[in-house]
C-alpha positions in Angstrom: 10.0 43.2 0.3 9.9 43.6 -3.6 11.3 39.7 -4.1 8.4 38.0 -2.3 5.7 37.8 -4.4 2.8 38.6 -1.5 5.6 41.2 0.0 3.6 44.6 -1.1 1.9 44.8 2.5 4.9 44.3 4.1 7.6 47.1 5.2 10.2 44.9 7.2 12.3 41.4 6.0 10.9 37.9 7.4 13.3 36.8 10.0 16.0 34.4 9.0 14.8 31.3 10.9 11.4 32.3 10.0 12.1 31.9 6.4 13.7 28.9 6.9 11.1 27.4 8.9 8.4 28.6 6.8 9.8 27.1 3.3 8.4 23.8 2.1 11.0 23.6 -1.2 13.2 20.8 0.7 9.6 18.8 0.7 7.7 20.1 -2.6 10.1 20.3 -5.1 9.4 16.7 -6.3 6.1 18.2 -7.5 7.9 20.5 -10.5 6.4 18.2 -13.5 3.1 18.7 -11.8 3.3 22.5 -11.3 4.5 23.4 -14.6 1.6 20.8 -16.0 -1.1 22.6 -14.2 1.1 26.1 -14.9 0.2 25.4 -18.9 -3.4 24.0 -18.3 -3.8 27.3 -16.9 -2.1 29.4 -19.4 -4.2 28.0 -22.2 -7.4 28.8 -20.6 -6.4 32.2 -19.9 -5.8 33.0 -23.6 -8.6 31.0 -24.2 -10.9 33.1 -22.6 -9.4 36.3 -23.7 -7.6 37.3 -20.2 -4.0 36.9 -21.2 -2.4 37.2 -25.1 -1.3 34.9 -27.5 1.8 36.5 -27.1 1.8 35.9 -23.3 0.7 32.7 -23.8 3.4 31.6 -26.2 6.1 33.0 -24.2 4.7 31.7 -20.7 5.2 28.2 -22.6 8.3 28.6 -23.8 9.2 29.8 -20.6 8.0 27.4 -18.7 9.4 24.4 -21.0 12.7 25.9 -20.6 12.5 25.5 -16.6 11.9 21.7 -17.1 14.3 21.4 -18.4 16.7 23.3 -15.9 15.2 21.4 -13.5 15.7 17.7 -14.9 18.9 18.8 -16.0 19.8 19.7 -12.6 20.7 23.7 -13.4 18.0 25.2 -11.6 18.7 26.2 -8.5 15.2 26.4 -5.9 15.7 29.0 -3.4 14.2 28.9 0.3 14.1 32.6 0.1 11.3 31.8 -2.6 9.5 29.2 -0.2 8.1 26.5 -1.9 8.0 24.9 -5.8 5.3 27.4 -6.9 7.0 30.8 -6.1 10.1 29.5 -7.3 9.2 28.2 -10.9 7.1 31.8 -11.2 10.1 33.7 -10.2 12.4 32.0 -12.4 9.2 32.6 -15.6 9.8 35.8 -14.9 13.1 36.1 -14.7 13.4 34.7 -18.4 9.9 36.2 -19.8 9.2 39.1 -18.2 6.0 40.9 -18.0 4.1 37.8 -19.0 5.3 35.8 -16.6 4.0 38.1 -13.7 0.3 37.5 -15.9 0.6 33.8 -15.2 -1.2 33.4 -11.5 -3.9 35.9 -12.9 -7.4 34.2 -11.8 -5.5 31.2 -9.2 -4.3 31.6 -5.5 -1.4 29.0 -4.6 -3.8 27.5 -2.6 -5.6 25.9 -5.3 -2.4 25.5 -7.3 -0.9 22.8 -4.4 -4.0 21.2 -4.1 -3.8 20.8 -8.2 -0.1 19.7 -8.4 -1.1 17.5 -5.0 -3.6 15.7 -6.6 -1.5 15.3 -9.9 1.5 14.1 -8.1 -0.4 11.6 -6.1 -2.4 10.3 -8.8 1.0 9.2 -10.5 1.9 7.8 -7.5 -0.8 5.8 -6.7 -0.9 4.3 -10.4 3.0 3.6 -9.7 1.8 2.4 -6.2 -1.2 -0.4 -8.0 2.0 -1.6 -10.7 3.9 -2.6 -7.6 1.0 -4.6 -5.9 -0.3 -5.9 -8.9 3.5 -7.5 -9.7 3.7 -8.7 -5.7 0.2 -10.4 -6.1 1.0 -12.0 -9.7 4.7 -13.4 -7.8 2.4 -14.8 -5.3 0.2 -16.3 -7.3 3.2 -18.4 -9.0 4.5 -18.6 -5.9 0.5 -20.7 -5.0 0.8 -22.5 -8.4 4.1 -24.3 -7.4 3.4 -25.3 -3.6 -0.5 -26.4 -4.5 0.2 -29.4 -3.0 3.1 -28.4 -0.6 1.2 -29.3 2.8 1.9 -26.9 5.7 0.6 -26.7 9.5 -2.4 -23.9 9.6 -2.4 -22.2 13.0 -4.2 -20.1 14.9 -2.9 -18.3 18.2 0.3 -19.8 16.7 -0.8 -23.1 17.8 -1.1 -25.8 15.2 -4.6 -25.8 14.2 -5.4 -27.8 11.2 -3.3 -28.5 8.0 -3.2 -26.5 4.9 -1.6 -26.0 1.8 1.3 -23.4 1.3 -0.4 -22.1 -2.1 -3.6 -21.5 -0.1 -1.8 -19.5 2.6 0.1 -17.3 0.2 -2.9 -16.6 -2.1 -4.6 -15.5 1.0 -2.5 -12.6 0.8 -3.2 -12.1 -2.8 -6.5 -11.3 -1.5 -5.4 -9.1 0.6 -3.0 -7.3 -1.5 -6.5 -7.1 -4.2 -8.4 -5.1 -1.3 -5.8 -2.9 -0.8 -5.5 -2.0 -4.7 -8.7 -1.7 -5.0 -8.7 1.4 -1.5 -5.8 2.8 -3.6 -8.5 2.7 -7.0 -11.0 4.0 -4.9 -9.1 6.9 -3.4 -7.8 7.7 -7.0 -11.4 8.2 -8.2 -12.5 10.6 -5.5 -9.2 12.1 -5.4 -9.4 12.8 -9.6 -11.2 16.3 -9.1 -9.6 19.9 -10.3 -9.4 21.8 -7.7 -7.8 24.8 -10.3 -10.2 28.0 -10.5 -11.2 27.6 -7.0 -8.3 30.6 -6.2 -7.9 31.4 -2.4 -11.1 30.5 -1.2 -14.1 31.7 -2.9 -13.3 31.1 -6.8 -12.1 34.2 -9.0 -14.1 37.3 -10.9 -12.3 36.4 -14.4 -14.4 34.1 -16.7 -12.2 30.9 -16.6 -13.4 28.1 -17.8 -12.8 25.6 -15.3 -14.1 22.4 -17.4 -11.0 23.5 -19.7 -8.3 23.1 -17.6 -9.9 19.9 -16.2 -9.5 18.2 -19.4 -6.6 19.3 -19.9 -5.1 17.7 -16.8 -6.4 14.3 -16.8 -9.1 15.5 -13.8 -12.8 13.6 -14.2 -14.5 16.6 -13.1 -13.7 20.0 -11.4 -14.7 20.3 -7.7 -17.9 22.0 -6.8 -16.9 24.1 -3.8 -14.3 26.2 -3.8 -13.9 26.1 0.0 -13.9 22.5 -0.3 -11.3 22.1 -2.5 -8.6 24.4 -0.9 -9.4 23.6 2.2 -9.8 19.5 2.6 -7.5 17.1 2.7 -9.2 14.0 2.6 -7.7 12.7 -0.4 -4.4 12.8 1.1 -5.8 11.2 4.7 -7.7 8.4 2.1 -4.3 7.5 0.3 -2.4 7.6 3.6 -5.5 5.1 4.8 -4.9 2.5 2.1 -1.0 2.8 2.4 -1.2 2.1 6.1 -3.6 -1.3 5.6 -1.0 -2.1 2.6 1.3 -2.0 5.2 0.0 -4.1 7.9 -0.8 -7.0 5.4 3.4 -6.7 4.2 3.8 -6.6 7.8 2.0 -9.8 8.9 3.7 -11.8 5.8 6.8 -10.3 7.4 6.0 -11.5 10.5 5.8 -15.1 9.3 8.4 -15.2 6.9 10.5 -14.6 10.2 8.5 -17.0 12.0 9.5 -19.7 9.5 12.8 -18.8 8.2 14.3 -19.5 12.2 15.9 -22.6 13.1 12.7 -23.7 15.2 10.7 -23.8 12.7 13.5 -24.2 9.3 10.3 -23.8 6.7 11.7 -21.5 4.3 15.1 -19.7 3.6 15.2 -16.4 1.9 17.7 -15.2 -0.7 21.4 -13.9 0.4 20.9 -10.7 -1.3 18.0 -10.0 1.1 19.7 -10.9 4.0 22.5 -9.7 5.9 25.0 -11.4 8.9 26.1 -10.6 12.6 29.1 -8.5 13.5 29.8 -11.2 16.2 27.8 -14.8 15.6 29.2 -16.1 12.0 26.7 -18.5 11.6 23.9 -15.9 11.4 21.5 -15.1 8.7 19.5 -12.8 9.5 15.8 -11.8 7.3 16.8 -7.9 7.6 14.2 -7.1 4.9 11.2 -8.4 6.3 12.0 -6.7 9.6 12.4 -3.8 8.1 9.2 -4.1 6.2 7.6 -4.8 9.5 9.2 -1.9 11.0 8.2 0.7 8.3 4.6 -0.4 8.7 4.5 1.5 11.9 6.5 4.4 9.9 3.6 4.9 7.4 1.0 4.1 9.8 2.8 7.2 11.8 2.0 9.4 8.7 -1.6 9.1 8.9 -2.3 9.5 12.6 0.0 12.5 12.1 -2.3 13.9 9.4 -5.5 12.8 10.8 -4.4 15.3 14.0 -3.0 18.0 11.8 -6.6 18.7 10.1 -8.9 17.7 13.2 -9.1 20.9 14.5 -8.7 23.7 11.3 -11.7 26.3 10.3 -11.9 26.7 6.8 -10.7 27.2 4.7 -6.4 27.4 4.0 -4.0 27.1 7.1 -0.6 26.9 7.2 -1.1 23.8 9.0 -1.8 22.0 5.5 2.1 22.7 4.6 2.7 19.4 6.8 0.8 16.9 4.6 3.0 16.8 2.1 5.7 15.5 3.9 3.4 12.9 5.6 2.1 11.2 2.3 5.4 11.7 0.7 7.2 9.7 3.2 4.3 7.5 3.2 4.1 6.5 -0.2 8.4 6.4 -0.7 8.1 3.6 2.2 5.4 1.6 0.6 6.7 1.5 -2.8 9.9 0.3 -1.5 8.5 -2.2 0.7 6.8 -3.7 -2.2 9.8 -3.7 -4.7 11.7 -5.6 -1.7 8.9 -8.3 -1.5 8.2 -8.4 -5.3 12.2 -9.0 -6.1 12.4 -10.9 -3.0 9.9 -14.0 -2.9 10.5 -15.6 -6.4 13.9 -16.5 -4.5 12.3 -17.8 -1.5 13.4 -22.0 -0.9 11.0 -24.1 0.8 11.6 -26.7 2.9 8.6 -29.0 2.3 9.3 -31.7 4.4 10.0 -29.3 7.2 6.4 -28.4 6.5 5.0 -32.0 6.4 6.3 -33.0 9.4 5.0 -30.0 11.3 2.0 -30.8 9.7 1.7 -34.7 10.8 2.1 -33.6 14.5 0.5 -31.6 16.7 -3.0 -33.2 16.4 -3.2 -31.0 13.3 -6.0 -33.6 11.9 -8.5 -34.0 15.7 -11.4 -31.4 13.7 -11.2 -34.1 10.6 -11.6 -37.2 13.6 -14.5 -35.3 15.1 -16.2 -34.7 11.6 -15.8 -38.6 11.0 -17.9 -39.6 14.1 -20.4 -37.0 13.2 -20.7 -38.2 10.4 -21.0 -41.9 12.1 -24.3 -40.5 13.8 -22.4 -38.5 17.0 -23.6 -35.7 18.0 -20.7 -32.6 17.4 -20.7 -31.7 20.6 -20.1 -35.2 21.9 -17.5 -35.7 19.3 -15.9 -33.0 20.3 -15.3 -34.3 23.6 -14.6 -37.7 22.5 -11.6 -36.5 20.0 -10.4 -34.2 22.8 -10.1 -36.9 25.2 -8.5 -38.9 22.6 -5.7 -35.7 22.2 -5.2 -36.1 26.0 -4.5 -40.4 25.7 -2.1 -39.2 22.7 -0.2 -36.6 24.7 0.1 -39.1 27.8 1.8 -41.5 25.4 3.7 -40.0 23.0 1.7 -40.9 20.0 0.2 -38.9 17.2 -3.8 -39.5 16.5 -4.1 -42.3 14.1 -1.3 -44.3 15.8 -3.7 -45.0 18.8 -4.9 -49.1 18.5 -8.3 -50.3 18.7 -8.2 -50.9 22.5 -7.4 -47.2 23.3 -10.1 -46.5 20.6 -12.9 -48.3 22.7 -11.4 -47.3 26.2 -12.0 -43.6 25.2 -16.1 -44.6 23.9 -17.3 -47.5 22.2 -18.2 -45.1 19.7 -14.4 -44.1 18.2 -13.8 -46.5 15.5 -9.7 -47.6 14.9 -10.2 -47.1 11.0 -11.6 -43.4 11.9 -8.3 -43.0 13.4 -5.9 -45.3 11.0 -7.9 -43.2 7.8 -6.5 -39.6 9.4 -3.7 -38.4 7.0 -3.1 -34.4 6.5 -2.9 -35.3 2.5 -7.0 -37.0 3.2 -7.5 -33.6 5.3 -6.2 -31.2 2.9 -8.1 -33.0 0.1 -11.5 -33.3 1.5 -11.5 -29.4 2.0 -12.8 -29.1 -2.0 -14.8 -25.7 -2.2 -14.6 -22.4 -2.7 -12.8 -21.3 -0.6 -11.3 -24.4 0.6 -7.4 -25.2 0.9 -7.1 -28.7 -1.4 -4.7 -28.4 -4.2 -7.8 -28.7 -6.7 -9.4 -25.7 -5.6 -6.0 -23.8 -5.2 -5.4 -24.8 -9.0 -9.0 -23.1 -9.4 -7.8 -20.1 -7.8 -4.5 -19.6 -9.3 -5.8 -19.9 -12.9 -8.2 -17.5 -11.9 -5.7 -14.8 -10.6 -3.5 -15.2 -13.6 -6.8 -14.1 -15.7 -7.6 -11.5 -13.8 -3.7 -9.8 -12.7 -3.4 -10.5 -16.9 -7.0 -7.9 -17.2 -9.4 -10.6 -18.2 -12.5 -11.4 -16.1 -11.7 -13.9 -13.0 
């Protein structure tokens, strides 16, 4: 049992499937920058403090440079026998270094070495995580500056509700897309503590100096209980969090960008290269990425339920059980990067129709809340011209006719009250327009907003 590194107390071989089953090296490997990062952190503090040489020291780094570059070259070869990314880079240091490479994990566990190279390797990804929102929000935001005026039905229950503008509708997701950088900002901060000197469980005998190696790596601060910090795995549930709202909200503009690219509704047409054709109908193109987008929401979304019921029920502090959320968030975060390069590369290609838009717009009573507001306005109570507007939908629908088509007589059969220049003075441009506040849907204040982005996605103040 000489070639495990924890074999000493063992006097027979793990079993075959057992070994297999136990590795993580398939998963964790992707983590070897981070390990040999934290590996030299380390190794300076050791000399620093007097526990290892300058000798050691100078060969560990050597050693260790020379493994990076086995490994980006692609000459190292990771071994299951050796379980996981730790063991194996150690292994291989002391392969090539000897005795000093054995002095290397003097004063750490591997339990507060993963949660070191974890929180390394998921700090890059997060940053590489905000690049890829940040780009989808600023393509959005030109997207908004084109179609301020581009006038579009607003629904709700996917009934025509009232009319909007295309700009204002995509910069809603902008919004979106700025809450969900800001959880992955947020879960960076908490998650930028070093865990490294917390060892096993209970922190080591040696005289590290922890603040040292935190520098050194980047980290804000080291963590403050060493049970804590090999034991939780918040940071990892946090990220997963924010990955799996990401999601949702790529989801939802999937969702539409279906609804509207179909025949019945012939509002937009997305890019060739993002689509793909039927085996058996030639005349179909079909929006393959958004559905997929859609569909890999549920994917990521599966990775944090499955990590929120892998740590439910553990004591502290390590279990083995904490192998598994690396290949949640790993998954995870591969899924959401791609979905966002699709949508980033994807929408400045996006063709709209706009007057497929303004038609759908001019009908379905999308302007009755605007005929309501011009009687209150007239003295009528809301409630009354509430009724009186939804009466006049039901003399529209009985005819045929759209809102301001109706004539004066229909106007004074329906209440005295309903004047036939209310009605004749409904357009979807006068709706849109009048809507001029924060907040509000006219091209003015869309304008507003999109200069505004552009300030703030270039890192000046909104």
């Amino acid at each position: 049992m000489a070639s495990k590194p924890w074999g000493g107390r063992f006097e027979s071989p793990t079993d075959e499937f057992v070994e297999l089953f136990n590795a993580s090296i398939d998963v964790d490997a992707r983590m070897y920058a981070e390990d040999v990062a934290g590996s030299k952190a380390h190794a300076h503090m050791l000399c620093e403090r007097g526990i290892i040489s300058r000798e050691d020291l100078n060969d560990i780094l050597r050693g260790l440079d020379d493994i990076l570059g086995e490994i980006e070259s692609g000459e190292f070869e990771f071994s299951v026998a050796l379980e996981d990314v730790h063991m194996n880079i150690e292994a291989r240091l002391t392969e090539k270094i000897g005795d000093a490479g054995k002095r290397l994990h003097t004063a750490r566990s591997r339990n507060d070495q993963v949660a070191t190279d974890t929180r390394l390797y998921l700090r890059r990804r997060s940053d590489e995580i905000l690049a890829r929102i940040r780009h989808l929000q600023a393509v959005l935001v030109e997207l908004a500056d084109a179609h301020a005026d581009t006038i579009m039905p607003g629904f709700t229950h996917l009934q025509t509700a009232q009319p909007v503008t295309l700009g204002h509708h995509l910069l809603a997701y902008v919004e979106m897309l700025d809450r969900d950088a800001g959880r992955f900002l947020d879960a960076r901060r908490r998650m930028n503590r070093n865990p490294l000197g917390s060892a096993a469980l209970a922190g080591t005998t040696f005289p590290i100096d922890r603040d040292m190696t935190t520098r050194a790596l980047g980290f804000d601060a080291p963590t403050r209980n060493s049970l804590d910090a090999v034991s939780d795995r918040d940071f990892i549930i946090e990220l997963l969090a924010a990955a799996s709202i990401c999601a949702v909200h790529l989801s939802r503009l999937s969702e539409e960008l279906i609804l509207w690219m179909s025949a019945q509704f012939h509002f937009i047409d997305l890019p060739d290269a993002f689509c793909t054709g039927s085996s058996i109908m030639p005349q179909k193109k079909n929006p393959d990425m958004p559905e997929l987008v859609r569909g890999k929401s549920g994917r990521i979304i599966g990775g944090l339920v499955a990590m929120l019921a892998t740590v439910k029920g553990l004591p502290l502090a390590y279990n083995k059980d904490m192998q598994e959320d690396k290949t949640a968030v790993f998954d995870a975060l591969d899924q959401l990067e791609g979905c966002l390069r699709v949508y980033g590369d994807m929408m400045p290609g996006m063709q709209v129709d706009k007057e497929a838009m303004y038609r759908a717009a001019s009908s379905g009573f999308a302007t009755a809340t605007d005929l309501a507001d011009a009687l209150v306005r007239a003295g009528v109570p809301f409630r009354e011209a509430h009724e009186i507007v939804g009466k006049s939908v039901a003399h529209c629908i009985r005819e045929g006719i759209e809102l301001h088509q109706m004539d004066a007589a229909a106007c004074r059969r329906i209440d005295e009250r309903l004047d036939a220049d209310m009605v004749r003075a409904l357009s979807v441009e006068a709706c849109v327009a009048a809507r001029d506040h924060i907040g509000g849907t006219a091209p003015t204040q869309v304008r507003k907003q999109v200069v505004a982005w552009k300030k703030a996605l270039a890192g000046d103040e909104a």
